[in-house]
C-alpha positions in Angstrom: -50.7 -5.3 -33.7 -50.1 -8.3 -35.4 -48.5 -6.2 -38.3 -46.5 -4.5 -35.6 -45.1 -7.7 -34.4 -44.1 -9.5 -37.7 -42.2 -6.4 -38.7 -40.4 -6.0 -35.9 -39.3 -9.5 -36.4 -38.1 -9.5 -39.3 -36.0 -6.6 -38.7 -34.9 -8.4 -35.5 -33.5 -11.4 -37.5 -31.4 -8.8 -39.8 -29.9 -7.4 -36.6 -28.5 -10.7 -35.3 -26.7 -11.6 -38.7 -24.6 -8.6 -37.9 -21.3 -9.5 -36.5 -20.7 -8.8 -32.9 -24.7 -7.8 -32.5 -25.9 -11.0 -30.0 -22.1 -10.5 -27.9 -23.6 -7.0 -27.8 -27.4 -7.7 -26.4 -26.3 -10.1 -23.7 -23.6 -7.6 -22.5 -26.3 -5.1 -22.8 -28.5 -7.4 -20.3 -25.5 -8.1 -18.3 -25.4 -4.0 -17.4 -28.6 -3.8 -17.1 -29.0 -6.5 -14.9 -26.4 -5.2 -12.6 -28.0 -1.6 -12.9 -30.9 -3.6 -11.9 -29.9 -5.5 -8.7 -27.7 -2.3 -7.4 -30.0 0.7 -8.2 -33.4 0.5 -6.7 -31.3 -0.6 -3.0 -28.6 2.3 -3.3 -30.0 5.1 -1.1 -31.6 2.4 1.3 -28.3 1.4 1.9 -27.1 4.6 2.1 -29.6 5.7 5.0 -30.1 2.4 7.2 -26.7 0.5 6.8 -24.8 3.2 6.1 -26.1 5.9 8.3 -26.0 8.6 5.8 -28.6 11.9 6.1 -30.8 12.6 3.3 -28.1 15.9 3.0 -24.9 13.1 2.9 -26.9 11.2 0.4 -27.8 14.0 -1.7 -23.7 15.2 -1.7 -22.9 11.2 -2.2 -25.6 11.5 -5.0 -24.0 14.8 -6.7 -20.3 14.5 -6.9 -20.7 10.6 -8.2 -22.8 12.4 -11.3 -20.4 15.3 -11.4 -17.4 13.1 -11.8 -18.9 10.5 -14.3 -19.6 14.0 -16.3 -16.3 14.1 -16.5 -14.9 11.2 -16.7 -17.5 10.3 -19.5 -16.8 13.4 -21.5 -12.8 12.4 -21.2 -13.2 8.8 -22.2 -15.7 9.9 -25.2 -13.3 12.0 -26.8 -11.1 8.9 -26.5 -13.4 6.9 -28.1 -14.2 9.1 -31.0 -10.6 8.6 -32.4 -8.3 5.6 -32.6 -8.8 3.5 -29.6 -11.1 0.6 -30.0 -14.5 0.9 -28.0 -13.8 -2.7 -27.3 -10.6 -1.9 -25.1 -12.6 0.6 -23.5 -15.6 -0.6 -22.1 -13.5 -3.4 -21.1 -11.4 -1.0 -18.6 -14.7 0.5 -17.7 -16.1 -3.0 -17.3 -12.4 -3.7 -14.6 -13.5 -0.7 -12.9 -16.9 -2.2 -12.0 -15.1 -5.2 -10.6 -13.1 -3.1 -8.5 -16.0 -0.5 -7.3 -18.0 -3.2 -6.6 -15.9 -5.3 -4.7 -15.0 -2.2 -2.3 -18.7 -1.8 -1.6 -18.8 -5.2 -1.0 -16.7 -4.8 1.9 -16.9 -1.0 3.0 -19.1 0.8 5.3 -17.7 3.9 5.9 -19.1 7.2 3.9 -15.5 8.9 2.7 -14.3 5.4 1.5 -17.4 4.4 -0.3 -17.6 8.4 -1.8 -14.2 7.8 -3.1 -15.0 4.6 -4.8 -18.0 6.4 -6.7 -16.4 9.4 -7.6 -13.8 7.6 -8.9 -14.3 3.6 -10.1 -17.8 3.6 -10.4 -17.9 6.8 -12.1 -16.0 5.5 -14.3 -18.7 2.6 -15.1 -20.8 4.8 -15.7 -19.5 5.8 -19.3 -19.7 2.6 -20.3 -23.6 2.5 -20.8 -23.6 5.1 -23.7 -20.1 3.7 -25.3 -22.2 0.4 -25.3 -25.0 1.8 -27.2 -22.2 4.2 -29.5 -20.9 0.8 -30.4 -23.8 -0.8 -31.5 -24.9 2.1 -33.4 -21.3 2.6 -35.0 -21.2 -1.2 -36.0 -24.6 -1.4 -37.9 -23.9 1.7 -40.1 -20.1 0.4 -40.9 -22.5 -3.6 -41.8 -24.6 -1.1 -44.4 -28.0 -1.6 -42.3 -30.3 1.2 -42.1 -31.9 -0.1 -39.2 -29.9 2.0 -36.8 -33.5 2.9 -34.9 -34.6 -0.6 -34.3 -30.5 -1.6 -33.3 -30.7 1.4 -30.6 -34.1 0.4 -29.2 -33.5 -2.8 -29.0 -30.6 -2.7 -27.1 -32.5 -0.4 -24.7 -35.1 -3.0 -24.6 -33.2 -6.0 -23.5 -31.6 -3.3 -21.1 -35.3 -3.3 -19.7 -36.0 -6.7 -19.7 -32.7 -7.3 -16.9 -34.7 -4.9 -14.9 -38.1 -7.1 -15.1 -36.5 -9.8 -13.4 -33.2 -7.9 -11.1 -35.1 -6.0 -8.7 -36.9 -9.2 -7.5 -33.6 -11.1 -7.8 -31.7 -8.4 -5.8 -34.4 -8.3 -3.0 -33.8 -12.0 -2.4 -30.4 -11.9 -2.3 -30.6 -9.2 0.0 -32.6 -11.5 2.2 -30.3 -14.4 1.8 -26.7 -12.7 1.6 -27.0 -9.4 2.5 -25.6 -6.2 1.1 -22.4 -7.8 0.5 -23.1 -10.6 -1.6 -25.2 -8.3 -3.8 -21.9 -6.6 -4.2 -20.5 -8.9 -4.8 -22.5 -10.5 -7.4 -22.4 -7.2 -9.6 -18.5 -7.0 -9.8 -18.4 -11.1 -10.8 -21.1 -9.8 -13.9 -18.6 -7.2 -14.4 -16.3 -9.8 -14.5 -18.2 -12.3 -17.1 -18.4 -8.8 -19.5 -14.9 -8.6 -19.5 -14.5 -12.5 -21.0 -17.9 -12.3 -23.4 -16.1 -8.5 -24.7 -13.0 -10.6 -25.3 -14.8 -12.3 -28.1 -16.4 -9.4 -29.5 -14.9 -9.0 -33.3 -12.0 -7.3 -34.3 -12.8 -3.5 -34.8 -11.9 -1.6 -37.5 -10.0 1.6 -37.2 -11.7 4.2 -38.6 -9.7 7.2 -37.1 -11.6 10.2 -36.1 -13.8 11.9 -38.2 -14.0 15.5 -38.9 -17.3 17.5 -38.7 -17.6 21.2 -38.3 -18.3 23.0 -35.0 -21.5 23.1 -34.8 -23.3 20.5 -33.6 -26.4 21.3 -35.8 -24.6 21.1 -38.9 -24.9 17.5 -39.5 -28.6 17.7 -39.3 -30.5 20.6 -40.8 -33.8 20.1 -39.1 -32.0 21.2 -35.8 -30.1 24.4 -35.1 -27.4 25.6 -32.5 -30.0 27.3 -30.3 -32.4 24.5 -30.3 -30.1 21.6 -29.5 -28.6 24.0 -26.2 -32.9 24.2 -25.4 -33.2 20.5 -25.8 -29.9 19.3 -23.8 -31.4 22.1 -20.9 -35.0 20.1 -21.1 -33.5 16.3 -21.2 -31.3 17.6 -18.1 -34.7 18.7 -16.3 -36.0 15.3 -17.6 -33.4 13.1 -16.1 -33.2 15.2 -12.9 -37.0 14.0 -12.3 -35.9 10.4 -12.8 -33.1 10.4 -10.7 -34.8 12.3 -8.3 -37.8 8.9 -8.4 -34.9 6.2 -8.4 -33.3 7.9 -5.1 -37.0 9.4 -3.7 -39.4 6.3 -4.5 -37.8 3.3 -2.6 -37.5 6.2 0.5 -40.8 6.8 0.0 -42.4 3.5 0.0 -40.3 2.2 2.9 -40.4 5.2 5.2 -44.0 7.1 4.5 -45.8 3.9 3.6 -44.1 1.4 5.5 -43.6 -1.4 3.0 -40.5 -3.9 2.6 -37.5 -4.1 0.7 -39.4 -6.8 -1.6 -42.2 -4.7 -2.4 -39.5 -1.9 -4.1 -37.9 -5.0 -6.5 -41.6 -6.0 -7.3 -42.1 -2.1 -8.1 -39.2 -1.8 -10.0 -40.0 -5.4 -11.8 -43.5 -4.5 -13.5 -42.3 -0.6 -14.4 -39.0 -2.6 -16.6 -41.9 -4.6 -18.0 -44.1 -2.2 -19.1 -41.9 -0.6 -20.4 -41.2 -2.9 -22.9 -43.8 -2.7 -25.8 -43.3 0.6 -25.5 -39.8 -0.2 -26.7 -40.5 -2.1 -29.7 -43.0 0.5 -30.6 -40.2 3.0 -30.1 -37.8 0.7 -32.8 -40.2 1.0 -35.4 -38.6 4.1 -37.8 -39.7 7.3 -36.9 -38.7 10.8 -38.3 -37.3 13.5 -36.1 -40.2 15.7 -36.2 -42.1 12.4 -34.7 -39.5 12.0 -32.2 -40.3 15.5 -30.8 -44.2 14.7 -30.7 -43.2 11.4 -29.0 -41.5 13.3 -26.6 -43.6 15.8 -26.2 -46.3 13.6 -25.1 -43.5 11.6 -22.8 -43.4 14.9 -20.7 -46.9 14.8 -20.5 -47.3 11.3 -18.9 -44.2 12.1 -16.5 -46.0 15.1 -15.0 -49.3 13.0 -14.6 -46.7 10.6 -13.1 -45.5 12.5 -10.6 -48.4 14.1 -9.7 -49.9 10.4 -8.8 -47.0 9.7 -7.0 -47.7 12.7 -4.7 -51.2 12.3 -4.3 -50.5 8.2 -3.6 -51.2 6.7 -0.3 -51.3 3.2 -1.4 -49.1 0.8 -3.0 -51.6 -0.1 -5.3 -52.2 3.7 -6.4 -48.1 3.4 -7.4 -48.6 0.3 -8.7 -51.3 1.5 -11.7 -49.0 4.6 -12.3 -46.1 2.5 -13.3 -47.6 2.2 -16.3 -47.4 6.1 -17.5 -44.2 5.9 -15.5 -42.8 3.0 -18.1 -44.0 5.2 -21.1 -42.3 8.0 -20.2 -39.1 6.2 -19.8 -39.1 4.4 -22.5 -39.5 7.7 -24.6 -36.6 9.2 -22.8 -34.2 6.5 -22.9 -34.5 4.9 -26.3 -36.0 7.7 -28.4 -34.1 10.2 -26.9 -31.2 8.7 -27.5 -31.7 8.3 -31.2 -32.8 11.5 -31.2 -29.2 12.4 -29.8 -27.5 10.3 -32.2 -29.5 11.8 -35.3 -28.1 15.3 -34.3 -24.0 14.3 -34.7 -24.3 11.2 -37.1 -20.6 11.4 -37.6 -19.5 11.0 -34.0 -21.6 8.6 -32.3 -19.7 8.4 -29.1 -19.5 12.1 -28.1 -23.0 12.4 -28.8 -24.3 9.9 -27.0 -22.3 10.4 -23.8 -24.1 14.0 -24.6 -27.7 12.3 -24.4 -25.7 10.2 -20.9 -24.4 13.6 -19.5 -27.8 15.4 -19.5 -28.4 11.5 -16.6 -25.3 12.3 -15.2 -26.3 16.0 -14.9 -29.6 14.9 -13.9 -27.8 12.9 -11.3 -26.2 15.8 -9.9 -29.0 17.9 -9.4 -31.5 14.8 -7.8 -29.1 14.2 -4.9 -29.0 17.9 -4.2 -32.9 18.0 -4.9 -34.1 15.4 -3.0 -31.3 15.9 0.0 -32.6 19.2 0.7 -36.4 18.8 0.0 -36.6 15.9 2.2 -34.4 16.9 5.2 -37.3 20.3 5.6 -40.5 18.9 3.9 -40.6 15.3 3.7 -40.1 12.6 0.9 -43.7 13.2 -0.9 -42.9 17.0 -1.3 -40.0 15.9 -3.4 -42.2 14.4 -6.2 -43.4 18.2 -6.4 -40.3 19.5 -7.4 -40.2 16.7 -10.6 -43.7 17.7 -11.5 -42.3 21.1 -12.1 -39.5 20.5 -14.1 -41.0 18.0 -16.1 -44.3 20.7 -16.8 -41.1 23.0 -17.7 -39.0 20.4 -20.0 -42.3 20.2 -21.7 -42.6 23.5 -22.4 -39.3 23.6 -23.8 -40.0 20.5 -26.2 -43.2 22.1 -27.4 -41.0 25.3 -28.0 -38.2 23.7 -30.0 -41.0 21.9 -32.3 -42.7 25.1 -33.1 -39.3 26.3 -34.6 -38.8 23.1 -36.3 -41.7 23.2 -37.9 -41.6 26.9 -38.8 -37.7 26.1 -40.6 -39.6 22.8 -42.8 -42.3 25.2 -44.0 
């Protein structure tokens, strides 16, 4: 572990030599942190101060994925030729002030529906333009720690979400829904002034790769990256479905407090991560399959927990197979995106951001409809199925991988 540690530091202390790098992991925290104090209070807000129905929720839920699918895809294009990620995520980072703001201040459904489906969507494609950059700045600095860069960043994205959950549950107690609001459009606002000092990029036009998107890497053909965007899309659908589901759960079936859901949240962001550093360390992509493999596996044994729970304590312990399995989803799957188009970070990684967005779409739909005829347990059913299912598909991809090596 020790040996672990040292190299991981070392590595570390190449990273933050890199021009732009440390601008990059506080804005990184900065998202994360909002992510943090908004998320895991959404759909309570939805249902008790709003008034929405599980079905309204789940339509809320859908077409704010839906048009960030969009609107990503639109804006990665963009970003894959000559305008600067810089100048985008700072629009993207506006939007947040304005989305924000509007919540701050709203309560009625059709307003705040427009306001996702349109500025917050838009928010929305700044994580993975975040992550593009930092990946696209390493390579054009020479380092060939591209791995560790990526995981990094996802783990200082995690370590905002050990301490926002509690930090949103108290200002919920103190200022309400409004001044949490509020408070996430004024860090949208400090982004926008620690972006402005982000270096100058260079413009390195767009780069021309062929049509396939399996060409770049040969370990990975056309028909197995279409089965692993179909298994990452059941994958996220199951996470989205327990950031909407869980809080409803805990609140409504086992009668807890708002506080309990930010301490939930806290210690699942803080197991996740060593799980992130060991993530950093390089892997190959034949690794990254087994990793993920076995990340399917702890999901389902997740879910199935989360069914059979009637405790908070029962949840509590399962956090920790929980934080495993995100932390193989998030940070290696998104190298694992990235190592598939090399040459155009952006698209690919608003690909790996789609299959959440995707995942988005499906959860509201999911959980709307299970809920409203069963109840909010029977909806951790239908993630232990599709994450049994994304599994499957994983395990079936390998097999052809490894069949193509030998």
């Amino acid at each position: 572990m020790k040996k672990i540690i040292h190299t991981y530091y070392l590595q570390y202390k190449q990273l933050v030599k890199i021009g732009g790098y440390s601008i990059l992991l506080v804005t990184i925290v900065l998202t994360g942190l909002v992510f943090s104090l908004t998320q895991p209070f959404l759909s309570i807000f939805a249902v008790e101060v709003v008034g929405m129905t599980p079905t309204q929720l789940g339509i809320y839920m859908s077409l704010t994925a839906i048009f960030g699918v969009i609107i990503s895809t639109l804006i990665a294009k963009v970003s894959d030729g000559k305008v600067t990620r810089k100048l985008i995520i700072i629009i993207v980072s506006l939007a947040g002030v304005i989305g924000y703001t509007i919540f701050a201040f709203s309560r009625h459904y059709v307003v705040l529906l427009v306001s996702a489906i349109s500025f917050l969507a838009v928010v929305s494609s700044g994580f993975p333009q975040l992550f593009a950059l930092a990946r696209e700045t390493v390579v054009n600095e020479g380092s060939t720690e591209k791995e560790l860069a990526i995981s990094n960043l996802r783990m200082f994205f995690s370590l905002a979400w050990v301490v926002g959950p509690v930090i949103g549950a108290l200002i919920l107690r103190g200022m309400g829904y409004q001044g949490l609001f509020l408070i996430a459009a004024l860090i949208y606002l400090t982004i926008i002034v620690l972006l402005a000092l982000y270096p100058k990029q260079r413009q390195l036009g767009p780069i021309k790769v062929t049509t396939s998107s399996s060409s770049s890497n040969p370990h990975v053909s056309n028909f197995s990256l279409k089965i692993i965007t179909v298994s990452f899309v059941l994958l996220m659908t199951s996470s989205s479905i327990s950031m909407i589901n869980t809080p409803l759960f805990i609140i409504d079936t086992l009668s807890e407090e708002n506080s309990t859901v930010g301490i939930l949240f806290s210690i699942s962001a803080a197991l996740e991560i060593p799980f992130m550093i060991l993530l950093g360390l390089k892997t190959t992509l034949s690794n990254k399959s087994n990793i993920l493999l076995l990340g399917t596996l702890t999901y389902s044994i997740y879910f199935l927990g989360l069914f059979l729970s009637n405790y908070i304590w029962q949840i509590l312990i399962l956090q920790l197979f929980g934080a495993f399995s995100t932390a193989v989803i998030m940070a290696n799957g998104m190298i694992y995106f990235q190592d598939l188009l090399p040459d155009k970070p952006g698209t690919v990684t608003t690909l790996f951001s789609n299959t959440n967005k995707l995942g988005g779409m499906l959860a509201g739909f999911i959980t709307g409809t299970v809920a409203d005829f069963l109840n909010y347990r029977s909806v951790f059913i239908a993630c232990l199925i599709m994450t049994t299912i994304s599994g499957m598909l994983i395990f079936f991809v390998s097999k052809i991988q490894k069949k193509k090596v030998s």
